[in-house]
C-alpha positions in Angstrom: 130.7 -95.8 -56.1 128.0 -92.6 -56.4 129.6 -91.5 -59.4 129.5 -95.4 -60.9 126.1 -95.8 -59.7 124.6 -92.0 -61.1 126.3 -93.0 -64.7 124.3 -96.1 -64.7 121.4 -94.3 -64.6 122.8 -91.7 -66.8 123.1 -94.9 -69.5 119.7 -96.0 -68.9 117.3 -93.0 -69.1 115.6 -92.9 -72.8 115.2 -89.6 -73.9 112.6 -88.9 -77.0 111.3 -86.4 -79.3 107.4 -86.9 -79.6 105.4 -84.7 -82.3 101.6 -85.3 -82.0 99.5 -83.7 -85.0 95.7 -83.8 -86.1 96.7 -82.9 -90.0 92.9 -83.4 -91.2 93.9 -85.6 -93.8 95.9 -83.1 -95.5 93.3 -80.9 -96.4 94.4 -78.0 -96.1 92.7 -74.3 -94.2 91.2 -71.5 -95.3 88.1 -70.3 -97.1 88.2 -72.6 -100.3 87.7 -75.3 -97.2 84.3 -74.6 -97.4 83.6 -74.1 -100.9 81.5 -75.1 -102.5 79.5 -75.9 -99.3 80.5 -75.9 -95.5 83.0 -78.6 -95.0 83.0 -79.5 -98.6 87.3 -79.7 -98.3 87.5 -82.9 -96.2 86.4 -85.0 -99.8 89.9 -83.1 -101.6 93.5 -83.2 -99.9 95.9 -81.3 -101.6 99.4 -82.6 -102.1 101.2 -79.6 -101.7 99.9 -79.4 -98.4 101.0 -82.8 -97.4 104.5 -81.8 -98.7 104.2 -78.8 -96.2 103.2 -80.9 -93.7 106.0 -83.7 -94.4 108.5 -80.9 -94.7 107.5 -79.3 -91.5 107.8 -82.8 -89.4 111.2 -83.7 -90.9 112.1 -80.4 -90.0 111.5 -81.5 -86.2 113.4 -84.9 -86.4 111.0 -86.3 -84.3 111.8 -90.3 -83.2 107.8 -90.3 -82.4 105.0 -89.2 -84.5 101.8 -89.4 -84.0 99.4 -88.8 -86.9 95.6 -88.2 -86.1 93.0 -87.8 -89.0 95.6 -89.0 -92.0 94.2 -90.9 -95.2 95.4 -94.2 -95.6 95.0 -94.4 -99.2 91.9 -93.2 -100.8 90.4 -91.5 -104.0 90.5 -88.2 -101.9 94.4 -88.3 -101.4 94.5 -89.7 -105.5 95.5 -93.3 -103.4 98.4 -91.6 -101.7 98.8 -93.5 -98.3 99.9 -89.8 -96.4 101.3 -92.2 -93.5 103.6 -94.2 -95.6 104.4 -91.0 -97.4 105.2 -88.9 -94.8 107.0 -92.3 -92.6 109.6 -92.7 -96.0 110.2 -89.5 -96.1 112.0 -89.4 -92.4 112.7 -92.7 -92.6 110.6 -94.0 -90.6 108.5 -97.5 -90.0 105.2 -96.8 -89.8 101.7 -98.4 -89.0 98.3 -96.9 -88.8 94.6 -98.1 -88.5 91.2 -97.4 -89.7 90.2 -95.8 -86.3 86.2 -96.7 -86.6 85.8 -100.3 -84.9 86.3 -103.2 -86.9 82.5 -103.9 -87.3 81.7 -100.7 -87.6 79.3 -99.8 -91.1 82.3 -97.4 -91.6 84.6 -99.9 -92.5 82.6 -100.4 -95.9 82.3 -97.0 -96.8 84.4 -95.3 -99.4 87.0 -92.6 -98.3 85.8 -92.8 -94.7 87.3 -96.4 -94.4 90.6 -94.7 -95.2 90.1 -92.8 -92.6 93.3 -93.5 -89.6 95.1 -92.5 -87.2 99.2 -93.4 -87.6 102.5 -93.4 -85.5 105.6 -93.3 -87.4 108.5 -93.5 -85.7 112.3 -94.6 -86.0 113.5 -97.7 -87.4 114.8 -98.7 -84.2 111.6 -98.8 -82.9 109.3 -101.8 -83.2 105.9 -103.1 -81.1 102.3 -102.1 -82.0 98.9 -102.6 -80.9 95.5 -101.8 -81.7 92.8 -101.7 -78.8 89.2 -100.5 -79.2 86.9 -98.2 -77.3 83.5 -99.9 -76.9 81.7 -97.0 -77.4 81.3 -93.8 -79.9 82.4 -93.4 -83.4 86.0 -93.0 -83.3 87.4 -95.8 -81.3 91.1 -97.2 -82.2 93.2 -96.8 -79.4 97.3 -97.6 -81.1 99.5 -98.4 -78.5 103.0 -98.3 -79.3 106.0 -99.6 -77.2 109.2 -98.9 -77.1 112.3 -100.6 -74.7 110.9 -98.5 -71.5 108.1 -96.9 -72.5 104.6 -97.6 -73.8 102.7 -94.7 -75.9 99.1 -94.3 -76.0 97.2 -92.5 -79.4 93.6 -91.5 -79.5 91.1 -89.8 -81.0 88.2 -89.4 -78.3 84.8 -88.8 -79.1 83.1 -85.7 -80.3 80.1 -86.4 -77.4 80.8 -86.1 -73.8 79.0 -88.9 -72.2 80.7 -91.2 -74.7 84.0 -89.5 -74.4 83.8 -90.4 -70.3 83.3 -93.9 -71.1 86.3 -93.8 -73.2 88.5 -92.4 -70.9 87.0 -94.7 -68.0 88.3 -97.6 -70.8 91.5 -96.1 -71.4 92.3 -96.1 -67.6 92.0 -99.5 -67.3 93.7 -100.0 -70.2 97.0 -98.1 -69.0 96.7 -99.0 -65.8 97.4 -102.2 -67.1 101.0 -101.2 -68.5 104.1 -102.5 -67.1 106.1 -99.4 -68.6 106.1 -96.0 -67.6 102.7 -94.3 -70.1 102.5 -91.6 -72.4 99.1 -90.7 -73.3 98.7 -88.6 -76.3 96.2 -87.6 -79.3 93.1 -85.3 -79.6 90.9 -85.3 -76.8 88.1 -83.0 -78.5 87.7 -81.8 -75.0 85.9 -78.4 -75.6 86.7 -77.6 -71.7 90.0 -77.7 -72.0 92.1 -79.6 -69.0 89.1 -79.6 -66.7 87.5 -82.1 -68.4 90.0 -84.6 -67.8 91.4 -83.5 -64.6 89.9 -86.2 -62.5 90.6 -89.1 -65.1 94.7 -87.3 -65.0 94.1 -87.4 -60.9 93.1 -91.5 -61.3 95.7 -92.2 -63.8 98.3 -90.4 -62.2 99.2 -88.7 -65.4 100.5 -85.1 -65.8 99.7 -82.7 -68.8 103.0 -81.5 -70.5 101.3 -78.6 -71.4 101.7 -76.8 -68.1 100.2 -73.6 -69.1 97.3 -74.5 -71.1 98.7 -73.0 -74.3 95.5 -73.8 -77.0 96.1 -76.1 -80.4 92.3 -75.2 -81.9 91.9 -73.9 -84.1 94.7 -73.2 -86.0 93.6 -69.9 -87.3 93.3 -68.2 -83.7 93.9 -70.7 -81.1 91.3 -70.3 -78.2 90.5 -74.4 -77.2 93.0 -76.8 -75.2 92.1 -80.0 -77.3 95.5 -81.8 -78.0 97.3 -83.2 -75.1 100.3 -85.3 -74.1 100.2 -86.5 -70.6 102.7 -88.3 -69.4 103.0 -90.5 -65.7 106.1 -89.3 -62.9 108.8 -91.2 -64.2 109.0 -89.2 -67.0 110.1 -85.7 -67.2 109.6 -83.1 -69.8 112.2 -81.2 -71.1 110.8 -79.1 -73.4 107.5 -78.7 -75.1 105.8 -77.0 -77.6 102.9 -75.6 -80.1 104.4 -74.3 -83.5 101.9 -71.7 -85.1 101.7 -73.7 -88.6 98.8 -73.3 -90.4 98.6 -76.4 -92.3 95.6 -78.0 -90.2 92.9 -77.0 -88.4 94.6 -78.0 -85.4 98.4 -76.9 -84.2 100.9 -79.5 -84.0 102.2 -80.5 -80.2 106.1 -81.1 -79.6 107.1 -82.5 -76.7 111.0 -83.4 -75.3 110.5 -85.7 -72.6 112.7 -88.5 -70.4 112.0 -91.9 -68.7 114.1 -92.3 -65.5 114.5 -95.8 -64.1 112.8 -94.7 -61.6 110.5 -91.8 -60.4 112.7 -88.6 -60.1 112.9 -87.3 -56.8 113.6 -83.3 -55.9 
């Protein structure tokens, strides 16, 4: 009867293969970035870099992505949807958002209203929905659920009074989930896990990255800005920060599995 009972489980725990990357719109790193002012790179992406990029996820065979700071189809990509592109390319369904809020001026504004955050993810995999912070610039929150789990993607606020409102939101906002939460993105949080700490203590969510290991920037990694969290009835396997140099920020793989219930021992 143990045996029965412990393969029933065994049949029912969902185990995935999340990749979280900020790919700054496929811009690219380096000094041309910044020439022929500071900053001047985020109005050219470069598709070779965006085949890197695409390569380097398909390399992963992900059945999760989650895309922060990807161009949805503007004169800066030459109208390339990088989503879509890099989504066909695994074979994966796809859906993004502009992630400024819907009345935001933004939404008006040439390139910048291309401007999205994405998930792509496997074709067995359906359910999306788009929430907004009601403060700060950046404030699409996608939520994206699968059969018995619900995953969270956000871009949090470069200021620190409005990124503590948006976490207060997004705690009431997950606290509200039926499923077992993941909670993933870029957090610009320039103090690294402390910053969140008590909104991880609230939420009852754990970072996967149990030893800090830094995603910013790319070039010589010093800041904790990228996280995955994740609640107790999930379990990581295995994660990860590959050093590739395609972004400003490193990209986060994570292994993890939903019990039935919370794990015990």
């Amino acid at each position: 009867m143990m045996a029965k009972r412990e393969a029933a489980l065994t049949r029912t725990m969902l185990r995935v293969r999340l990749l979280v990357y900020n790919i700054r719109y496929a811009t690219g790193v380096g000094p041309a970035f910044h020439i022929p002012v500071p900053g001047a790179g985020y109005l050219r992406s470069s598709r070779h870099v965006l085949a890197e990029i695409t390569r380097f996820i398909k390399s992963e065979d992900p059945d999760v992505v989650g895309l922060i700071e990807v161009d949805t189809g503007s004169i800066r990509s030459g109208m390339v949807n990088q989503a879509d592109h890099i989504g066909q390319s695994l074979g994966h369904f796809s859906t993004y958002e502009c992630k400024y809020g819907v009345s935001s001026v933004n939404q008006w504004m040439p390139i910048i209203r291309k401007q999205s955050n994405a998930f792509l993810a496997a074709p067995r995999v359906r359910g999306e929905r788009f929430h907004y912070f009601d403060t700060g610039i950046k404030r699409l929150i996608i939520e994206l659920e699968l059969d018995d789990v619900a995953i969270f993607l956000v871009h949090l606020s470069l200021k620190f009074r409005h990124r503590q409102y948006q976490l207060r939101h997004l705690y009431d906002l997950i606290r509200r989930s039926p499923k077992p939460v993941i909670v993933a993105g870029d957090f610009n949080t320039y103090w690294g896990d402390d910053e969140i700490y008590l909104f991880r203590q609230a939420a009852g969510l754990s970072n996967a990255n149990v030893r800090g290991l830094p995603s910013y920037p790319s070039r010589g990694p010093r800041k904790e800005i990228d996280f995955i969290l994740h609640c107790d009835r999930i379990s990581i396997d295995h994660f990860e920060i590959p050093d590739v140099r395609l972004s400003d920020h490193l990209p986060l793989i994570c292994d993890f599995t939903v019990h039935p219930r919370a794990p015990t021992g």
